[in-house]
C-alpha positions in Angstrom: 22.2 -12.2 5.4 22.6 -11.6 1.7 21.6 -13.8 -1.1 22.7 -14.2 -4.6 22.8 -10.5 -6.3 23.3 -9.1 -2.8 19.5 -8.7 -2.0 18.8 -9.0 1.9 15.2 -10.6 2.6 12.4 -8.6 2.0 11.2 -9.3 5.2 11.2 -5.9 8.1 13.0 -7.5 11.2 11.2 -7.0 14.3 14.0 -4.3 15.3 12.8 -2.4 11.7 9.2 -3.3 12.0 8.5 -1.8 15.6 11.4 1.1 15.5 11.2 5.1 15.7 11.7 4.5 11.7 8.2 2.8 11.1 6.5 6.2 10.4 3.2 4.3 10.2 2.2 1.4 11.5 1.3 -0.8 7.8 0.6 -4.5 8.0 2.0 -5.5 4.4 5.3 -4.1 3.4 8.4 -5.2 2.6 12.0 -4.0 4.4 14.0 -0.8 3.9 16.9 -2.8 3.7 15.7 -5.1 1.1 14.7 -2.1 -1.2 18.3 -1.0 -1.0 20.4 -4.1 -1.3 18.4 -4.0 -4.6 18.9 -0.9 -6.3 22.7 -1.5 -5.3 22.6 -4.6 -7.0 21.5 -3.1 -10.1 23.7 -0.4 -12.5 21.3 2.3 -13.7 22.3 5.6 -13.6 20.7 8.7 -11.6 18.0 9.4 -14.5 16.2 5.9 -14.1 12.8 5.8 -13.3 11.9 3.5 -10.5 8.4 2.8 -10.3 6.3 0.7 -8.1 2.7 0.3 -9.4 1.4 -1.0 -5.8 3.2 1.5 -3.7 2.0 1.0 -0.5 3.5 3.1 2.6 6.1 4.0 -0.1 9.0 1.9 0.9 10.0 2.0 -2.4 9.7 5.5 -3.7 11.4 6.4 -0.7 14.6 4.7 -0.7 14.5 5.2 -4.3 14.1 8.9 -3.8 16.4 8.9 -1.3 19.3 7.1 -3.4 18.5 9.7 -5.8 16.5 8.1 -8.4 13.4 9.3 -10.3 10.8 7.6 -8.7 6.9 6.7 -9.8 4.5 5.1 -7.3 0.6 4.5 -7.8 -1.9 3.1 -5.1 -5.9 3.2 -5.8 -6.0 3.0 -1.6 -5.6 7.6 -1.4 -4.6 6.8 2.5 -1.5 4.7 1.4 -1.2 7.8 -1.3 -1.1 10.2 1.7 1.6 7.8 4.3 4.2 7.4 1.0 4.4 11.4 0.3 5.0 12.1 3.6 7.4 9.4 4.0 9.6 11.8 1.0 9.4 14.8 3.8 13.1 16.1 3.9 14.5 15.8 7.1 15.7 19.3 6.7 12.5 20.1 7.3 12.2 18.7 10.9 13.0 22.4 12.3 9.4 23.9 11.0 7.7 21.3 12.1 7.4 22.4 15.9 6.2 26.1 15.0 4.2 25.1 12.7 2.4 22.1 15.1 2.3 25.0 17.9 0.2 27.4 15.6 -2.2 23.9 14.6 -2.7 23.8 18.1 -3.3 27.1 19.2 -5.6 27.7 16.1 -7.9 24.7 17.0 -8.3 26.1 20.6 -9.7 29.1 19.2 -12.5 26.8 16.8 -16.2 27.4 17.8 -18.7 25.5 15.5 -19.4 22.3 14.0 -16.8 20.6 11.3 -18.5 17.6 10.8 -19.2 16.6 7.3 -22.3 15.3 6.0 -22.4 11.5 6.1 -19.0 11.6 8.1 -17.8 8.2 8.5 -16.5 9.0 11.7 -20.0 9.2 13.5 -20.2 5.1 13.0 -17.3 5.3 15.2 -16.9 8.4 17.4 -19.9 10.5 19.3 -20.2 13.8 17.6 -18.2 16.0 20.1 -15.6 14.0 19.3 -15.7 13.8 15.5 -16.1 17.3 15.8 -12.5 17.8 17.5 -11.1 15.2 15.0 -12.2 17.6 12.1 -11.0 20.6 13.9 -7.6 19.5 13.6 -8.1 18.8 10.0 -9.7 22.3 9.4 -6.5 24.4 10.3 -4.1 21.7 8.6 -6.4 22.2 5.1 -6.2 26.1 6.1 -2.6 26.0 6.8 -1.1 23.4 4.4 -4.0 22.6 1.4 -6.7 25.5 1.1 -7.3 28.3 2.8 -10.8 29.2 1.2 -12.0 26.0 1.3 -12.6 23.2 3.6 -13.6 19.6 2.5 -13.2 15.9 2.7 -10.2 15.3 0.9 -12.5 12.0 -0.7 -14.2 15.3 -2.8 -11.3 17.5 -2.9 -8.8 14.6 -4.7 -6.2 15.6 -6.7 -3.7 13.9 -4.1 -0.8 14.3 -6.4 -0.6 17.8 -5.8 -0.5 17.5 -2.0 2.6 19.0 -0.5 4.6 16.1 1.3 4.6 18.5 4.6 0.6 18.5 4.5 0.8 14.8 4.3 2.9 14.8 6.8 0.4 16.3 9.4 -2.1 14.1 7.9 -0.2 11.1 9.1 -0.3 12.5 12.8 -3.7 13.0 12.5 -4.3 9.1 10.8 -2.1 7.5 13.6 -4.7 9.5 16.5 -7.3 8.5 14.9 -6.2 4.4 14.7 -5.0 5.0 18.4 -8.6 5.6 19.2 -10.2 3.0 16.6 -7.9 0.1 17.7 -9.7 -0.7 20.6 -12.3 -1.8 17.7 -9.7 -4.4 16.1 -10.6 -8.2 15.9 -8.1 -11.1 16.1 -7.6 -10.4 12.8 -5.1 -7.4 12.7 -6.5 -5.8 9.8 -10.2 -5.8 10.4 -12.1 -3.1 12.7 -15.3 -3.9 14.1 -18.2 -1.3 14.4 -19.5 -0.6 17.8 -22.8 -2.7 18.5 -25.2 1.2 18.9 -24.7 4.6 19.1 -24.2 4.2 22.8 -21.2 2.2 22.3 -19.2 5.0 20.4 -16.2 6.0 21.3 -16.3 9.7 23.4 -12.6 11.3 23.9 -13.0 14.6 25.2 -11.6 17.6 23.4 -8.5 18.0 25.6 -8.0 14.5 25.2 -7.8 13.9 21.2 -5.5 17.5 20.4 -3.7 15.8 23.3 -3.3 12.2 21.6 -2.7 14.5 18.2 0.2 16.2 19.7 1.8 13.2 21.1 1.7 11.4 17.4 2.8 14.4 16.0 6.0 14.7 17.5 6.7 10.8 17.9 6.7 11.3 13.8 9.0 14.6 14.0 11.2 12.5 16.2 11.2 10.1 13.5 12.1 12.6 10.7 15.0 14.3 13.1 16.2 10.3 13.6 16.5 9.4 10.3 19.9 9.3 8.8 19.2 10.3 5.4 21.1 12.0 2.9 20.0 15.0 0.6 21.1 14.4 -2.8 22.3 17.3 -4.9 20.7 15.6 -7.9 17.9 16.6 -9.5 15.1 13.9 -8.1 11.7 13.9 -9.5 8.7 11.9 -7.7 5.1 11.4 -8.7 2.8 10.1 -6.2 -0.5 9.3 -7.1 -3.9 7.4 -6.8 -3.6 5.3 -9.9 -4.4 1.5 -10.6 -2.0 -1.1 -11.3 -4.3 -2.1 -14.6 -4.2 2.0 -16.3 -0.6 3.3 -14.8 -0.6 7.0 -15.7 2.9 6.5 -17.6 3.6 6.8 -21.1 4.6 3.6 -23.2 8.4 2.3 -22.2 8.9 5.2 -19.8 9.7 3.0 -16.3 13.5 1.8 -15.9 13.1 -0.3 -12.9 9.7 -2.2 -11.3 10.6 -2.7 -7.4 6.9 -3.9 -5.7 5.0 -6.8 -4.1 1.3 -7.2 -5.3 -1.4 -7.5 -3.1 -1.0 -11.6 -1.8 -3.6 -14.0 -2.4 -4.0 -14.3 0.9 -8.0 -13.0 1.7 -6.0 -9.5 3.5 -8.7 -6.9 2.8 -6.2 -3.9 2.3 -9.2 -0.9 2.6 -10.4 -2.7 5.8 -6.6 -2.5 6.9 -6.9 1.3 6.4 -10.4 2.2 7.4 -9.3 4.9 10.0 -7.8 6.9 7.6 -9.9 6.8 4.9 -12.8 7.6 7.8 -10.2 10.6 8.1 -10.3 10.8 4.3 -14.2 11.3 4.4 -14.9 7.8 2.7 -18.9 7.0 3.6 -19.8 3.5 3.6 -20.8 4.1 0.0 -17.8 5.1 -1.1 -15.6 2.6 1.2 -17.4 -0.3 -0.6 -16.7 1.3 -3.3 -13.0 1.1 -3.2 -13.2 -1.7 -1.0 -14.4 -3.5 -4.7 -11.8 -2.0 -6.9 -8.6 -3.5 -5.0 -6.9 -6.2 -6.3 -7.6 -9.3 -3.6 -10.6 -7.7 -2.6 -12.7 -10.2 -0.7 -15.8 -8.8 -2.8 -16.7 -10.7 -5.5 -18.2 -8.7 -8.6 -20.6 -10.3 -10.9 -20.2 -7.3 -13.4 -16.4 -7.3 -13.7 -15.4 -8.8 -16.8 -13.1 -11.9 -16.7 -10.7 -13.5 -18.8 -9.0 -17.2 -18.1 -8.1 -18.1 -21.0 -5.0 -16.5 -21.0 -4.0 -16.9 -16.9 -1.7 -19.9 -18.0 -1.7 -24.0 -17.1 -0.3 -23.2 -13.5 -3.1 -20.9 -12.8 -5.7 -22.9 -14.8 -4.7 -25.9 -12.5 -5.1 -24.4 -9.1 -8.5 -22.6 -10.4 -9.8 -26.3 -11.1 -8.8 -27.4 -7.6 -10.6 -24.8 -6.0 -13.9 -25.4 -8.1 -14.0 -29.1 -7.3 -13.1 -28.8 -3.4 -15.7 -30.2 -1.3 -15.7 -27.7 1.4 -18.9 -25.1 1.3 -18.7 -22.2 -1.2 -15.8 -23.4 -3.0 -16.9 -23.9 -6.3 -19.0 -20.7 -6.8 -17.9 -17.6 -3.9 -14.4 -18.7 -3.4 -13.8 -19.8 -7.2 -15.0 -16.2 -8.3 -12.9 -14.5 -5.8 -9.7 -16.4 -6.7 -10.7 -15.7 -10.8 -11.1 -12.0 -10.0 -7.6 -11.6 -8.3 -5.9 -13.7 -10.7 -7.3 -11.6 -13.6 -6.5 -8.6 -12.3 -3.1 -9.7 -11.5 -2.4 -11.1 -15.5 -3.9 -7.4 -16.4 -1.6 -5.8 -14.4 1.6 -8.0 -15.6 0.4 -6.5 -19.5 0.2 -3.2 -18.5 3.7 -3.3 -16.9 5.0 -4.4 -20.2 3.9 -1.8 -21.9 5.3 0.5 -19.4 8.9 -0.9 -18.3 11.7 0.0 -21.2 13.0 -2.9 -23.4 15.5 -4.7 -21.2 14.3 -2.6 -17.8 14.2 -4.8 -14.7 11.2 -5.7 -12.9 11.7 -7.2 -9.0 8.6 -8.3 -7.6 7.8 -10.2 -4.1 5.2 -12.7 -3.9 4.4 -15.0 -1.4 2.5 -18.5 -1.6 -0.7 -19.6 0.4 -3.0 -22.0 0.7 -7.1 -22.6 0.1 -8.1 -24.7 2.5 -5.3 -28.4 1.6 -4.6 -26.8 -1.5 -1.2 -25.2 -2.2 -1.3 -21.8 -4.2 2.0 -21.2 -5.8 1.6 -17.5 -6.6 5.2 -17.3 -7.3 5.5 -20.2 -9.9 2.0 -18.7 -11.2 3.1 -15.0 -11.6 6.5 -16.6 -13.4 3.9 -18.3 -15.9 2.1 -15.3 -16.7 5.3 -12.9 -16.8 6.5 -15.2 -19.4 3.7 -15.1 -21.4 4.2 -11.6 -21.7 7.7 -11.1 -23.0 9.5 -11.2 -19.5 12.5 -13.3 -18.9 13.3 -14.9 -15.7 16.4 -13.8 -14.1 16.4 -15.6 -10.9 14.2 -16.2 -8.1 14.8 -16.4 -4.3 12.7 -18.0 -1.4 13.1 -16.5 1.9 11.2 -18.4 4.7 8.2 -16.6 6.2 6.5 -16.9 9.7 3.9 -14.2 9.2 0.8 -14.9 7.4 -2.4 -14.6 7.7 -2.9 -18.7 8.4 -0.6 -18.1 11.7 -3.8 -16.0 12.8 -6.6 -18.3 11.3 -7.8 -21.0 13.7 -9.3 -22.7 11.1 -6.1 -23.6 8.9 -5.3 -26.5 11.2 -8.1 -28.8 10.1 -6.5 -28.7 6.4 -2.8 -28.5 7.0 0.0 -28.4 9.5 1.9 -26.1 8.0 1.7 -22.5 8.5 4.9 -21.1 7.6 4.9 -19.7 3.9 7.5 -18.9 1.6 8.0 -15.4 0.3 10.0 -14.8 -2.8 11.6 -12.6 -4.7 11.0 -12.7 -8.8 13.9 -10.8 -11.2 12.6 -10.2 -14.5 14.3 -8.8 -17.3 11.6 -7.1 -20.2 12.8 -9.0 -23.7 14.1 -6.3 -25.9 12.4 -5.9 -29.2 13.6 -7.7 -32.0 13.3 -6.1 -35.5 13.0 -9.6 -37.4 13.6 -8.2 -41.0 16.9 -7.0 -40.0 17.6 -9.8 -36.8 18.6 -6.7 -34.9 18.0 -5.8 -31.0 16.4 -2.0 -31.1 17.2 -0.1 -28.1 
């Protein structure tokens, strides 16, 4: 039901989670529904920019895009990058689709030779005729859709901005084989993946069998496309999808309209782990996976070389840190303390560089949800209200939405600290404080 402003829960229902609609499969994302009841709620005109600075699968930019705003949306994970531009695929485009996936798979028939990269990530995974059919497939989608001179691991090739939603689109198909084959690796924990014990123990689908399996996902996705009831706007709609931190957003000072996100959760999710089939697709190496693994906010990699500040994370923050640090429980005051200090830092950062970026008086919608370290309650919501004060944003209102998926629900552990495993997920409305020119006691616009 809708709450106050007309906002539905940010919550997918099980109905959206596991329908034709889920293009790919992404444990943390909020609902379609919600995304919409928002920007409804809200009068800005056609020429708003709605940005979200921790995009995700793109829920945002595409409802966004589809309601026919100007839409912004940053991830430093390139695999998330990938899933959101093809999510902006017009479903007028769901009648190429078929020729074109026809020619892939007649052209990687005709394929003698080896594809493999150097150092391909896929190897810890897959036996080398296999990896080789994986980047077969890849081969004549780069040829076809990205570069016909030249084929590399998309890791080296970058510039992801510049790849064409329909390319991304075929990337997708070929990410969702690849986790079909990997996810007999998954743990109890639905976001980790765990490496075969030897070389013997790799995975070995035959040629016939993976262009098979990459067939099948590509038209389950087309399916989706010709499903979806969306409307082409005869406005003018701009979108810029990029690899991009939350900390440096590529925008210019006062350019964003409208923040519609979540931040990564305090919760210990390791969002590159969550995504390690694609990025294997993507050509990250272990060097390079740790690499990015390090750089995302709630990373479960502490790093003694990033530079910390805690002075100015506020009392509610402050308070929680000092909780942590004197827990008796092993690790707390030194790993566990560090790790909470990195993502709480990293969260402030982000919070400055989004005032600098959101207009005077633009809106800023964020969901958070609350967790707990071991007995000890993490308010993330009340916290990120402290430090979105402290940095000229005005709270509008806030909602709480009852949660039954978290990671505690999964962690056998949680029940000799607490009962309770439910959490509360809610959503923040900030206003930006227009500038005040005190010499004249005017509002500049």
């Amino acid at each position: 039901m809708p709450h106050k402003f007309g906002f539905f829960s940010p919550k997918r229902s099980k109905d959206e989670a596991n329908s034709s609609l889920a293009l790919f499969p992404y444990y943390a994302g909020f609902s379609q529904r919600f995304v919409s009841s928002v920007l409804s709620s809200f009068n800005f005109d056609r020429n708003a920019i709605v940005c979200d600075p921790w995009n995700g699968s793109g829920t945002t930019t595409t409802e966004s895009f589809k309601n026919g705003f100007q839409v912004m949306g940053f991830d430093l994970n390139p695999a998330m990058v990938v899933i959101s531009k093809a999510r902006l695929l017009s479903c007028n485009e769901a009648g190429s689709l078929i020729p074109i996936a026809h020619d892939i798979s007649e052209k990687v028939k005709q394929l003698q030779g080896d594809f493999t990269f150097s150092e391909d990530p896929l190897l810890d995974w897959m036996a080398p005729n296999s990896v080789n059919c994986v980047r077969k497939i890849e081969y004549v989608i780069q040829k076809l859709l990205v570069d016909e001179k030249q084929f590399v691991p998309m890791r080296e090739r970058g510039r992801y901005s510049e790849l064409s939603t329909l390319a991304s689109f075929f990337y997708v198909a070929l990410f969702r084989s690849v986790r079909l084959f990997m996810s007999k690796c998954l743990s109890s924990n639905p976001t980790w993946f765990k490496k075969p014990r030897s070389k013997l123990n790799r995975m070995r689908p035959d040629f016939d069998l993976i262009n098979r399996v990459f067939a099948e996902e590509l038209f389950k996705i087309i399916k989706v496309l010709n499903d979806m009831s969306r409307k082409e706007n005869s406005h003018t709609c701009y979108a810029n999808i990029d690899v991009a931190s939350s900390l440096s957003l590529p925008v210019k000072d006062s350019q964003i309209n409208f923040v519609i996100s979540s931040p990564p959760y305090c919760t210990r999710i390791d969002y590159a782990v969550a995504t390690l089939p694609e990025l294997c697709v993507l050509g990250y190496s272990n060097s390079s996976f740790e690499k990015l693994r390090r750089s995302l906010i709630g990373s479960t990699l502490t790093d003694v070389n990033r530079s910390v500040e805690i002075g100015c994370l506020g009392s509610e923050c402050m308070n929680f840190l000092e909780k942590v640090k004197s827990h008796n429980s092993k690790a707390s005051g030194s790993y566990y303390f560090r790790m909470h200090i990195q993502y709480f830092n990293s969260i402030y950062k982000s919070l400055v560089e989004l005032r600098r970026a959101i207009v005077p008086g633009g809106k800023c919608v964020l969901v958070v949800q609350d967790s707990y370290y071991k007995d000890i309650h993490n308010n993330l919501p009340n916290i990120i209200i402290d430090m979105a004060t402290n940095n000229e944003f005005n709270l509008e209102e806030k909602f709480d939405f009852m949660s039954t998926r978290s990671m505690a629900s999964i962690n056998n552990a949680t029940k000799n600290y607490r009962k309770k495993i439910n959490s509360v997920e809610s959503v923040l409305v900030f206003c930006s404080q227009k500038k005040i020119d005190v010499k004249k006691d005017t509002v500049l616009n």
